[in-house]
C-alpha positions in Angstrom: 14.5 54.2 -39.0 11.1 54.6 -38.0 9.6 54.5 -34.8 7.4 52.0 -33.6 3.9 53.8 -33.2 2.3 53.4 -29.8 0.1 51.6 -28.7 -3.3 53.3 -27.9 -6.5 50.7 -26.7 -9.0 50.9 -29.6 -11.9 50.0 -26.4 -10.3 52.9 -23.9 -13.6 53.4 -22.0 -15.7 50.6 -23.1 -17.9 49.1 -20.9 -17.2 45.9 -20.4 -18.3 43.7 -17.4 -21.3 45.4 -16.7 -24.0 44.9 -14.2 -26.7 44.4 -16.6 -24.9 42.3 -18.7 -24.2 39.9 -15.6 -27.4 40.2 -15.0 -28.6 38.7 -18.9 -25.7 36.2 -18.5 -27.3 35.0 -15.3 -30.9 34.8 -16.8 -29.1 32.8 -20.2 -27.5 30.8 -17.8 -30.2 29.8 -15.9 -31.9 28.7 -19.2 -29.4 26.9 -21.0 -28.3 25.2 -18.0 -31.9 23.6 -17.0 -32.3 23.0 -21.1 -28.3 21.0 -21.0 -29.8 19.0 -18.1 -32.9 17.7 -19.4 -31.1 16.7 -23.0 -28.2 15.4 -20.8 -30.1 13.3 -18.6 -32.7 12.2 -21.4 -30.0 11.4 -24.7 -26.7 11.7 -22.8 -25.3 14.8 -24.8 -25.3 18.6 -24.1 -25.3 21.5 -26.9 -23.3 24.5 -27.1 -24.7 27.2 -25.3 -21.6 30.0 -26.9 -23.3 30.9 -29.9 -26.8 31.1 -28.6 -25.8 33.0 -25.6 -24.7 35.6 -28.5 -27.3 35.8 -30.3 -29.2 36.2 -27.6 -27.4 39.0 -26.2 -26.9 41.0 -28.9 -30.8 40.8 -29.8 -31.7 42.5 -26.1 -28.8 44.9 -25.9 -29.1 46.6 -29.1 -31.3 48.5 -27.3 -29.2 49.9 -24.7 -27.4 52.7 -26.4 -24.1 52.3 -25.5 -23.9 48.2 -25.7 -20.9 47.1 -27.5 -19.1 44.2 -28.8 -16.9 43.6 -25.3 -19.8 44.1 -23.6 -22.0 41.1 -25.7 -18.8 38.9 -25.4 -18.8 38.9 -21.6 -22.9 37.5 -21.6 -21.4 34.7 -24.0 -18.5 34.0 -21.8 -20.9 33.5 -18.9 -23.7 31.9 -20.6 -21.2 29.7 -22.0 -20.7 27.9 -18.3 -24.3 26.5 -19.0 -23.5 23.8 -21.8 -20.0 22.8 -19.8 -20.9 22.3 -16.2 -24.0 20.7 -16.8 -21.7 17.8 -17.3 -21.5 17.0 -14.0 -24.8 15.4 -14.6 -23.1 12.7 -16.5 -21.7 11.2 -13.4 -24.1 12.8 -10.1 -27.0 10.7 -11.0 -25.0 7.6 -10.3 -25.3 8.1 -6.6 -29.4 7.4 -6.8 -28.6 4.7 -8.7 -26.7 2.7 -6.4 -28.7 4.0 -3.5 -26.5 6.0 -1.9 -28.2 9.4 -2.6 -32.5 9.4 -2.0 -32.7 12.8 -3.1 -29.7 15.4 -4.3 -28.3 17.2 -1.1 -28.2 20.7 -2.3 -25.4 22.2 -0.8 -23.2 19.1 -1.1 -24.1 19.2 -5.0 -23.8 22.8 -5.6 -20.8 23.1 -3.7 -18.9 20.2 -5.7 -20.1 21.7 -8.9 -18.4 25.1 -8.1 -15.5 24.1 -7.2 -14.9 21.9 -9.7 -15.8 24.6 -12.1 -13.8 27.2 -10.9 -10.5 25.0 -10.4 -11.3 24.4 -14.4 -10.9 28.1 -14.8 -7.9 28.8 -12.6 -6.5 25.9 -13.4 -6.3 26.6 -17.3 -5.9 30.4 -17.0 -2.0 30.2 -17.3 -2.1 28.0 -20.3 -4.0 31.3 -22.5 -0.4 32.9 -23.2 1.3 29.4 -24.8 -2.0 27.8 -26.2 -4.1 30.3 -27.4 -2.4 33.9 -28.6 1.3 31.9 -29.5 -0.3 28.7 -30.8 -1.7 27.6 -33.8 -4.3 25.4 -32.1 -7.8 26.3 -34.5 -10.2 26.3 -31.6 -13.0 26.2 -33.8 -15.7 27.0 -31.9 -14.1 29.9 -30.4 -13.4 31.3 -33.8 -16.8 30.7 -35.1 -18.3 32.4 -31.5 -15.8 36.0 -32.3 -17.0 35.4 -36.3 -20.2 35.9 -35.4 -20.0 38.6 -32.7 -17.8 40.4 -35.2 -20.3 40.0 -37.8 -23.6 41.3 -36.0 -22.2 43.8 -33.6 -22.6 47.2 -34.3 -20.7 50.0 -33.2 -16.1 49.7 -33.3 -14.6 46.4 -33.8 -10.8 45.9 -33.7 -8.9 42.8 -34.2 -6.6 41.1 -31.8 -3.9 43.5 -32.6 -5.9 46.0 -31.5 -6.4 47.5 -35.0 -9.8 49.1 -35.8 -12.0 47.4 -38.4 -15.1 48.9 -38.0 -16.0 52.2 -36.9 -19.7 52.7 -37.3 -21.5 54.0 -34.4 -24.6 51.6 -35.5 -25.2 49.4 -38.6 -28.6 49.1 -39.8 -28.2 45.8 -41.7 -26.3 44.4 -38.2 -29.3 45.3 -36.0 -31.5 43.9 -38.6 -29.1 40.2 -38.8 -29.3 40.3 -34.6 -33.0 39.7 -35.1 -33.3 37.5 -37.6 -30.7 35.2 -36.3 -32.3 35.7 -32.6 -36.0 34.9 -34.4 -34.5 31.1 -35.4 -34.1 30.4 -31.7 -37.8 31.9 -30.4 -39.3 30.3 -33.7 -37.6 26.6 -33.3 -37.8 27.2 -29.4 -42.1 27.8 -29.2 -42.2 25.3 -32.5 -40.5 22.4 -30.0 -42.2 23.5 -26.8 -45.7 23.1 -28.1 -45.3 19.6 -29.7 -43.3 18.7 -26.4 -46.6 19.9 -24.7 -48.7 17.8 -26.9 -46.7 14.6 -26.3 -45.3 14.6 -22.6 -48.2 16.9 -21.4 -51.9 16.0 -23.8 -49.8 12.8 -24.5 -51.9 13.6 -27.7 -48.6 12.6 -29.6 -45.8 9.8 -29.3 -42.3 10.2 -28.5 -41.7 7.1 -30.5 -42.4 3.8 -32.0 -41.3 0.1 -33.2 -41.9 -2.3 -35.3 -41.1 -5.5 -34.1 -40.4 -8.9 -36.7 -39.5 -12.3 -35.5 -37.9 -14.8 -38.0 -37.7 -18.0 -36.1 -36.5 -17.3 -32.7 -34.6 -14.2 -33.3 -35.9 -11.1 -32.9 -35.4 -8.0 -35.0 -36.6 -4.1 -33.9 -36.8 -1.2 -36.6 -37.5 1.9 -34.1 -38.7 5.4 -34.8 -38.4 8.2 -32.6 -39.8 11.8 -33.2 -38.2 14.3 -30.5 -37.8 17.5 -31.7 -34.7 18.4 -29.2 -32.8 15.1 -30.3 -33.3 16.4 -34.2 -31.8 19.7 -33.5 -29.0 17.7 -31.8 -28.7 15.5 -34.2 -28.3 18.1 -37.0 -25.1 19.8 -34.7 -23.4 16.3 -34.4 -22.3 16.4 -38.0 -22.9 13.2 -40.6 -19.8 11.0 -40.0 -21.1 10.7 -35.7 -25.0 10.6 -37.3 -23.8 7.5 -39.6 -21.6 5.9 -36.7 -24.5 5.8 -34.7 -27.2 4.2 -37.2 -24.4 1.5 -37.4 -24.9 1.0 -33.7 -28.4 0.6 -34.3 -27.9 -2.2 -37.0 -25.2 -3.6 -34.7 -28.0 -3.6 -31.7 -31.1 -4.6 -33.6 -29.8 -6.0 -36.4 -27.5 -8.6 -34.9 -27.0 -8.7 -31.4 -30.6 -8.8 -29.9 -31.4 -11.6 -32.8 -28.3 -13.9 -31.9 -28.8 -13.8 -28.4 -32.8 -14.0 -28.6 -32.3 -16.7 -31.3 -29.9 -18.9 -28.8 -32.0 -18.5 -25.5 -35.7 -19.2 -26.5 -38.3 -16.5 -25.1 -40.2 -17.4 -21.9 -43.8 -18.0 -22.1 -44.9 -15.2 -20.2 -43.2 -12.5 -22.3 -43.6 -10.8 -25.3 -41.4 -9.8 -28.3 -40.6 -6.3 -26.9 -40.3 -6.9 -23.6 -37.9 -9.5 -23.4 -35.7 -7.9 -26.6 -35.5 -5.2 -24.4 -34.6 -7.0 -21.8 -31.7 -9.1 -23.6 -30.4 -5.4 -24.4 -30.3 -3.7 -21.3 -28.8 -6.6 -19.8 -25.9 -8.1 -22.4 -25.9 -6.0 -25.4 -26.2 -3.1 -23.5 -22.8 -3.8 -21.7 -21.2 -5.0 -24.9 -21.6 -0.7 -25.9 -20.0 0.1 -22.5 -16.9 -2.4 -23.6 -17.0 0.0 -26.9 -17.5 3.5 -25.6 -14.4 2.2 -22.8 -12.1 1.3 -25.6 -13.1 4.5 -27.9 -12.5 6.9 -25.2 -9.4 5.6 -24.0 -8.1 5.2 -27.9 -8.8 9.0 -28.2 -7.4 9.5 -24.6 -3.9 7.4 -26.2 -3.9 9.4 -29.9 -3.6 12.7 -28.1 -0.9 11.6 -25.3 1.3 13.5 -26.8 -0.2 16.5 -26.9 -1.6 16.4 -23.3 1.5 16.1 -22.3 2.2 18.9 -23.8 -0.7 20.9 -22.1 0.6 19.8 -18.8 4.1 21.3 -19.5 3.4 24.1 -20.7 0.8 24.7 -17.7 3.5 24.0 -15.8 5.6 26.2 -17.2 3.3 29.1 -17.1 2.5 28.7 -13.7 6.5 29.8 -13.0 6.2 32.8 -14.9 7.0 35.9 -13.0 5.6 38.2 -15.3 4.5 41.5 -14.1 0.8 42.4 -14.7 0.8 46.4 -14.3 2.8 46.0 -17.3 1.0 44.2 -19.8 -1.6 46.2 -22.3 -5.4 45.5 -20.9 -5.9 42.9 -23.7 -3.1 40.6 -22.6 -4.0 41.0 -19.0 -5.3 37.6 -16.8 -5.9 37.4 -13.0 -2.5 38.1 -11.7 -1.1 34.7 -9.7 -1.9 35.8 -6.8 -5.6 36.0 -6.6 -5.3 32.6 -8.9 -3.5 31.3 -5.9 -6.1 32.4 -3.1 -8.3 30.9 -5.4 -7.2 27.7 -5.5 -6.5 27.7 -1.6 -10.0 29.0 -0.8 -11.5 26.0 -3.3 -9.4 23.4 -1.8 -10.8 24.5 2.2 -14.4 24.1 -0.2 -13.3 20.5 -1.2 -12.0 19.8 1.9 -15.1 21.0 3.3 -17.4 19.9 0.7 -15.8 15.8 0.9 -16.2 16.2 4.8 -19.9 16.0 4.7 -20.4 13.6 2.6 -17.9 11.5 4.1 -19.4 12.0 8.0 -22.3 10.2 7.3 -20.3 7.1 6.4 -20.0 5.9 10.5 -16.0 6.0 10.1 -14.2 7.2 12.9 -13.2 10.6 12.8 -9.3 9.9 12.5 -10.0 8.0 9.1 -12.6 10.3 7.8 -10.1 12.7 7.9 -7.6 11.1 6.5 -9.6 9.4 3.4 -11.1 13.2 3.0 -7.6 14.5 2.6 -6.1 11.5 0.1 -9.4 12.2 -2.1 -9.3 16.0 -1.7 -5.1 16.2 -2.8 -6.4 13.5 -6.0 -9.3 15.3 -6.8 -6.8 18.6 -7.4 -4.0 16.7 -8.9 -6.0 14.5 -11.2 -8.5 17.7 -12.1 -5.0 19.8 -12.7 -3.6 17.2 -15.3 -7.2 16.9 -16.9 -7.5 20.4 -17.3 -4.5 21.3 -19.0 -5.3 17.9 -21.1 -8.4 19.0 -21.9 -7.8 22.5 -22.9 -5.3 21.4 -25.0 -7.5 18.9 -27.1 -10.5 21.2 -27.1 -7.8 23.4 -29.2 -6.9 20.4 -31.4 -9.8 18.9 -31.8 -12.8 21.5 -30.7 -14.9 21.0 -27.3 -17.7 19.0 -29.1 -15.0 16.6 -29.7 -12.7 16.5 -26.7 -13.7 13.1 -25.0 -14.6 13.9 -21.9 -16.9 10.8 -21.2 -13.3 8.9 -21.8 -11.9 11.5 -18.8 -15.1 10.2 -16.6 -14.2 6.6 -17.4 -10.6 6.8 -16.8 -11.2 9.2 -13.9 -13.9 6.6 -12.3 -11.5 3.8 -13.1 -8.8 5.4 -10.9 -10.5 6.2 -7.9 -12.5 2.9 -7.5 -9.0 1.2 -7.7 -7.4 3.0 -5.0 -10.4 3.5 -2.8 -10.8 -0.6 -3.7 -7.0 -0.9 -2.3 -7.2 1.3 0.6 -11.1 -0.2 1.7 -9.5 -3.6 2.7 -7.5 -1.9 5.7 -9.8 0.7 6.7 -12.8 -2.7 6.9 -10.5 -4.5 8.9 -10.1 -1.3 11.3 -13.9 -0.6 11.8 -15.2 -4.0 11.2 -17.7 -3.0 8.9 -17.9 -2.8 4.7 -17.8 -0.1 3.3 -17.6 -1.0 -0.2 -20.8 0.9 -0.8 -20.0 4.2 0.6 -16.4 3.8 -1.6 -18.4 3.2 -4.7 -20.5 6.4 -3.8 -17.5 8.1 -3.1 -15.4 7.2 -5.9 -18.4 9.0 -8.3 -19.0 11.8 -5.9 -15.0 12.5 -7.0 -15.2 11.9 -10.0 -18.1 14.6 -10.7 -15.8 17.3 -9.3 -13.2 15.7 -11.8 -15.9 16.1 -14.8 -16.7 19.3 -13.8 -13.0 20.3 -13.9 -12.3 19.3 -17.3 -15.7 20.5 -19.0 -15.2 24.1 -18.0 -11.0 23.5 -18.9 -12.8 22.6 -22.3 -14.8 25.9 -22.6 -12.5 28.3 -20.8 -9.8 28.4 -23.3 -12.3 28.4 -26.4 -14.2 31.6 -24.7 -10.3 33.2 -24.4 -9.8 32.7 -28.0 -13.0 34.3 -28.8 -11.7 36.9 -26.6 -8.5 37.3 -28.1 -9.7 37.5 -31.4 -12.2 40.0 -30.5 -9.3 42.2 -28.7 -11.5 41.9 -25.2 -9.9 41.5 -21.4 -9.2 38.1 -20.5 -9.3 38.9 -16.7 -12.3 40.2 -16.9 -13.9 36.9 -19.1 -12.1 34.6 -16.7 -14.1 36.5 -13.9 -17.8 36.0 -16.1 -16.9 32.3 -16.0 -16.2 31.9 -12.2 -19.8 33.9 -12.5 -21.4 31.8 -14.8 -19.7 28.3 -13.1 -21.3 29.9 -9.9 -24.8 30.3 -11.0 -24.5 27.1 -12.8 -24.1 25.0 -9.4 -26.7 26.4 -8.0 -29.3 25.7 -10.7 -27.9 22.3 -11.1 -29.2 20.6 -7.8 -32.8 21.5 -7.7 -33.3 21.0 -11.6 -32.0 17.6 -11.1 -34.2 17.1 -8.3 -37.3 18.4 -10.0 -36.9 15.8 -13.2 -35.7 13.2 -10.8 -39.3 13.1 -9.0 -40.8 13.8 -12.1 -39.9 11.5 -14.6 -37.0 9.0 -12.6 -33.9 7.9 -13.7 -32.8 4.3 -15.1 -32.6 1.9 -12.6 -33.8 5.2 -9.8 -37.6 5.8 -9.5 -39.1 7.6 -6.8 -42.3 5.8 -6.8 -43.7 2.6 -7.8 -45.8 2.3 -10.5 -44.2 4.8 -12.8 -44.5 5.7 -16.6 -41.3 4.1 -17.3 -41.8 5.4 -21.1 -41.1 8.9 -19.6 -38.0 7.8 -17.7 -34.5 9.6 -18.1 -31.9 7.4 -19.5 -29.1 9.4 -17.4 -26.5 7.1 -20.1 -23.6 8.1 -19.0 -24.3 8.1 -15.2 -25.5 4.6 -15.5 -22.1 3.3 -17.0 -20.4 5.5 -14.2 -22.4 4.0 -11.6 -22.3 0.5 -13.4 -18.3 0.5 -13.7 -17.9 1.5 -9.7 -19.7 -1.1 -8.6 -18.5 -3.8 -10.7 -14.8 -3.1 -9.4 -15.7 -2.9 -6.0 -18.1 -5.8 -6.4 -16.0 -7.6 -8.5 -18.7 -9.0 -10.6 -18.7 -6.4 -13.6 -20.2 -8.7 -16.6 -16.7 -8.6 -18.3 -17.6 -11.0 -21.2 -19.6 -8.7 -22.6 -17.6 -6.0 -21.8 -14.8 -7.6 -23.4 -16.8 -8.5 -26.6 -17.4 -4.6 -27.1 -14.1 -3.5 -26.8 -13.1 -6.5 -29.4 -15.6 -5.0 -31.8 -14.5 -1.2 -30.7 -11.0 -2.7 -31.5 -12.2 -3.5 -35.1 -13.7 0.2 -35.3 -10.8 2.0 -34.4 -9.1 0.0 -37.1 -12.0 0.6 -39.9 -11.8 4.1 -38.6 -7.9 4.0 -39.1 -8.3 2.6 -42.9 -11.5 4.8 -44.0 -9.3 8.4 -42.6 -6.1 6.8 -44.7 -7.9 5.7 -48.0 -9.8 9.2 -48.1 -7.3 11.2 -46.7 -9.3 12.4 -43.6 -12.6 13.1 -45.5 -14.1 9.7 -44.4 -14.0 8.7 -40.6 -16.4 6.2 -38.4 -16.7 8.1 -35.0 -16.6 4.8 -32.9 -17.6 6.2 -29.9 -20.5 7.6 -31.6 -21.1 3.4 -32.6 -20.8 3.1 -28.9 -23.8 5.2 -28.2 -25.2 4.0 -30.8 -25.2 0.3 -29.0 -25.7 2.0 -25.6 -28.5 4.6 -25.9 -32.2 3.4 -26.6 -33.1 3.7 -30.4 -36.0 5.8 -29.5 -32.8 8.7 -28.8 -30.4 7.5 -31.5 -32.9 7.3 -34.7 -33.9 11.3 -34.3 -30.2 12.0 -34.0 -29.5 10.2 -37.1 -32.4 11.6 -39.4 -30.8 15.5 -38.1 -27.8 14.6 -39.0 -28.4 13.6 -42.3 -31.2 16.2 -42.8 -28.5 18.8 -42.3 -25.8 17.4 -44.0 -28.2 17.1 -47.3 -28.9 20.7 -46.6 -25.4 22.3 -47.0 -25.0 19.3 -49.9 -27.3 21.1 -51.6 -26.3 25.1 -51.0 -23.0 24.1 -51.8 -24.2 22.8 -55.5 -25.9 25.7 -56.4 -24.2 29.1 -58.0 -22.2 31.1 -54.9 -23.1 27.9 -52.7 -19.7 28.4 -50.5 -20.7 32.3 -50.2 -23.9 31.2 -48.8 -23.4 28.3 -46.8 -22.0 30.3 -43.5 -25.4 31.8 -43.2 -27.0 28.4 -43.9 -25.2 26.7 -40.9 -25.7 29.6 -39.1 -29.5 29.7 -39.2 -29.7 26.2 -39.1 -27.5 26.3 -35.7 -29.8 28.6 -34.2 -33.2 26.7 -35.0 -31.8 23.5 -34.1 -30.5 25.1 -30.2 -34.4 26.6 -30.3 -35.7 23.0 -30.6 -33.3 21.7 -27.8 -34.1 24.4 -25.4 -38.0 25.0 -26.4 -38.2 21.4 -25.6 -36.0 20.9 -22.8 -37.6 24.1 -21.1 -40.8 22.4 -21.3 -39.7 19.1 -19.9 -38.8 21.2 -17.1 -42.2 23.3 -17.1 -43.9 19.5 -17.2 -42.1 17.9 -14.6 -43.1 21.3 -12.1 -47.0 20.0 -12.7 -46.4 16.8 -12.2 -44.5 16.9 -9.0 -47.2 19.4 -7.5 -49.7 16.5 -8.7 -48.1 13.7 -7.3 -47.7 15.7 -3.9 -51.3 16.1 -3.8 -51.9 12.7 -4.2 -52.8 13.1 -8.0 -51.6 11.4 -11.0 -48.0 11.3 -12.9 -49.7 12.5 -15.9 -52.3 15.2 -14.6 -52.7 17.1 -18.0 -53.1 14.0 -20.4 -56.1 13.7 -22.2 -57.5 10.1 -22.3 -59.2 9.0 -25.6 -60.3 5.5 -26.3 -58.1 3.6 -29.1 -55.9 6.4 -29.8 -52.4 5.1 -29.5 -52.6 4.0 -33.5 -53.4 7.9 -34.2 -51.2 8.9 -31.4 -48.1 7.3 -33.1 -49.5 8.4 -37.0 -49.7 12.0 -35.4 -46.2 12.0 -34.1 -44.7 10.4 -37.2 -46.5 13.0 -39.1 -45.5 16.2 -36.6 -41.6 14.7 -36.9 -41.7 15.0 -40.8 -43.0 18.3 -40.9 -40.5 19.3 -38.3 -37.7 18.2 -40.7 -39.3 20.3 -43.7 -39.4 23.9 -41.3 -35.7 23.1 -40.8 -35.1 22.9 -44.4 -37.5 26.0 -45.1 -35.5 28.0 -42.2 -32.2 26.9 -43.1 -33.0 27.9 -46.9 -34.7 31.3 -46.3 -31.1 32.5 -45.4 
């Protein structure tokens, strides 16, 4: 009988969590994070920052020597933070909306951001063991993040048992893939940022464009939009969510807006556009909040099961006793402990954190207490269950497609009904209503919530990468506290800065803005919108309820299209939602990339070795589109510096435009043409692969 050979660490003496390495995952972070924000706020979607984040690491540490592949994984692990807690800005924004918030506190906001990300770290830390390295969830995009590390990296490379795969001290032909693949994001990202500067800074360009037809009464709207950032997203959302939202559009333009213009004739003193637009934002509008409510919670009931299952076994794992001196540096977390004084030292944070925002509320200190205890304990049991939820879906079903605008919703829903129940007896108490502080407190809660399951989302997909790549999950839960740190801090005064620079829906900080350059903030606005309607009790349920009737009729086309085609055919429907929700101008460009990149790997796959070749097709294509997010997101930011120096001086909210006579017909014939030739340089860089 032979003995089993012993183990010896294939990385003994690696560097792995290094200074320099925080260091680049701080500067990434930064980056992504303020890019996530701007596409967050304008379309109401965030991109991956994983990959990237690798790329981009690899590409500067090749020249250090004695970089390696643990080394680059820990930048990605910390980066990674950027694409998942800038969804808090799906719900924070709601506070200027109702007129709570003026401005965004920045402790109050960076504080409720890092705790909320770190309890999503600690919180899903014990699940790594039962979901990850003994489970056959596919993670996908933690798989695809260690594929491409393993595949660029020079120097050794082991697998997750440890077992050596590649032993070259440098590869020339890796070195040489690091810079091509880290070319497609400066190339897309300078591409993007000077047409952004041409259209939001020359204004030279349009954003966008209708045509509007009337047949009788009704009116009908075929939109165009040409953002560069929105294309690159489009092209990651795959076809089947690029089709479900061009059948929002027909649903929007094609019916609604012409029944309900055709049954209430247009006042006099309006045109076409503006009172379609106003028929939208004010019934059909809420008719996609019905649809993205019902979507979300469908998804929410299809995987019951298995978050159930996620909570168990977090459960479980929290009980286990094992010893960590024992366990082989690959297999080793943050021993209980330290997770422990973790979660102690956040909850003083919440507690802390809730306090503040609750003292200026004018409630006597006995129930200030109090109501900042019950929300502090439901913050940390509701964000628990969500975490382990969500880390199991984003195993299931990927982070892309783990729903966690349904967790916002459903975690919005809940505490607006029990701060609704409890506000009756603490009004008659202090003789005053406080319905509008409840409504602000019930999204400030919810954000922590969001945070919480956005960073339960990414944590276990960066393990798996980890695992795969044979790395120290201690020391990667560690780079994500990091990252989740340096992510709250960036978060307030980037929010800020766009907020006084552009304004939100329904939130401008001065009169007479540009409201073509306003941020939609989507899913803040239905936050906001559903908090208020409970604790108003005037939420516009008939067209709320028609939504979820015709998100009822989705879910069951969706149901027959999966069986008939067995899974190879599927109508997202909350993608229809956002379809119905979002302004065309956002939903057309994320259609047309889509499609563009579907047709793409159509047509690789046709041709002789297509399947061979199509990895490095999706790959380039990944990396050009995230250059055209954050090239243009980067120079929303850039823009929004300049104008709020200009409008603090008393100058204009468009200091750099360039004002010629008559030229909005060329404006919009320039855009048009700039947006097709953007599609054509993503089929030439997708191709030269």
């Amino acid at each position: 009988m032979k003995n089993k050979p012993i183990y010896s660490d294939p990385f003994d003496g690696y560097r792995e969590l290094t200074l320099r390495g925080i260091v680049l995952g701080i500067l990434i972070t930064i980056v992504f994070t303020a890019s996530n924000i701007y596409l967050g706020l304008k379309v109401g979607l965030t991109f991956a920052s994983s990959i990237p984040a690798a790329v981009l690491s690899m590409a500067i540490l090749k020249w250090a020597k004695d970089s390696n592949i643990l080394e680059n994984n820990q930048v990605q692990t910390q980066a990674s933070a950027a694409g998942t807690l800038s969804s808090v800005i799906f719900v924070l924004p709601g506070l200027l909306m109702i007129g709570y918030w003026q401005d965004f506190p920045f402790w109050q906001t960076a504080l409720i951001c890092m705790a909320g990300g770190i309890l999503g770290v600690i919180f899903t830390i014990p699940l790594r063991h039962v979901m990850v390295v003994n489970s056959p969830l596919p993670y996908p995009e933690g798989i695809a993040a260690a594929e491409i590390l393993k595949t660029a990296s020079k120097g050794r490379i082991a697998n997750a048992q440890g077992e050596i795969i590649q032993e070259a001290e440098s590869s020339s032909a890796a070195t040489t893939h690091q810079s091509s693949n880290a070319k497609e994001i400066v190339y897309g990202g300078l591409f993007a940022a000077l047409i952004s500067f041409m259209t939001g800074g020359l204004r030279l360009l349009t954003d966008s464009s209708s045509l509007w037809l009337k047949a009788s009464a009704a009116i009908f709207q075929i939109p165009l939009g040409y953002s560069l950032a929105l294309l690159g997203a489009g092209s990651l959302i795959g076809i089947g969510s690029g089709i479900a939202i061009l059948v929002g559009i027909a649903i929007t333009w094609g019916v609604a807006v012409p029944f309900f213009s055709a049954i209430a004739p247009m006042p006099e003193q309006l045109d076409i556009a503006t009172y379609a637009n106003q028929i939208w934002k004010e019934k059909v509008r809420m008719i996609g909040v019905g649809t993205i409510g019902i979507a979300a919670i469908w998804t929410l009931l299809v995987l019951f099961k298995p978050m159930l299952q996620g909570v168990k076994l977090s459960i479980q794992a929290y009980q286990s006793k094992t010893d960590q001196h024992s366990v082989p540096r690959a297999s080793r977390d943050l021993p209980p402990k330290y997770m422990l004084l973790m979660i102690s030292l956040v909850a003083v944070l919440l507690y802390v954190t809730f306090y503040y925002f609750v003292a200026s509320s004018g409630l006597a200190l006995t129930w200030a207490w109090a109501l900042v205890a019950l929300v502090t304990v439901l913050t940390m049991l509701i964000g628990f269950l969500v975490a382990a939820a969500c880390g199991y879906m984003a195993g299931l079903v990927g982070s892309s497609s783990s729903p966690i605008s349904g967790i916002g919703i459903l975690a919005i829903l809940l505490f607006s009904v029990l701060l609704l129940m409890l506000s009756h007896s603490v009004s008659e108490q202090q003789g005053q209503n406080l319905n509008h502080f409840l409504t602000a407190l019930a999204i400030f809660a919810t954000s922590a919530v969001v945070a919480i399951a956005a960073i339960a989302n990414d944590n276990l997909q960066d393990l798996k990468t980890g695992y795969l790549l044979h790395a120290t999950p201690a020391k990667q839960q560690i780079s994500l506290m990091i990252g989740c740190v340096v992510g709250a801090l960036i978060i307030a005064p980037v929010l800020e800065l766009l907020y006084y620079a552009y304004g939100f829906s329904g939130a401008l900080p001065r009169a007479n803005m540009d409201l073509s350059q306003t941020l939609a903030a989507p899913q803040a606005l239905l936050m906001s919108t559903i908090a208020q309607g409970i604790f108003s009790q005037q939420l516009l349920w008939d067209y709320i309820f028609i939504g979820i009737v015709l998100g009822a009729v989705l879910i069951l086309i969706d149901f027959i299209l999966k069986r008939i085609s067995h899974g190879h055919l599927a109508l997202p429907v909350l993608a229809v939602g956002l379809g119905i929700y979002l302004p065309p101008s956002v939903n057309i460009p994320l259609f047309f990339g889509a499609l563009l990149f579907w047709l793409i790997k159509r047509h690789v796959r046709r041709q002789n070795n297509g399947e061979a070749r199509l990895l490095q097709v999706e790959n380039r294509g990944t990396l050009f589109a995230a250059g055209l997010i954050v090239g243009e997101s980067l120079m929303g930011v850039v823009l929004a510096m300049i104008i709020v120096t200009s409008t603090s001086l008393g100058g204009s909210d468009a200091p750099l435009a360039i004002a010629l006579p008559n030229w909005e017909l060329m404006a919009n014939i320039l855009g048009f043409m700039v947006f097709i030739f953007a599609m054509w340089l993503f089929c030439k860089r997708c191709l030269s692969a």
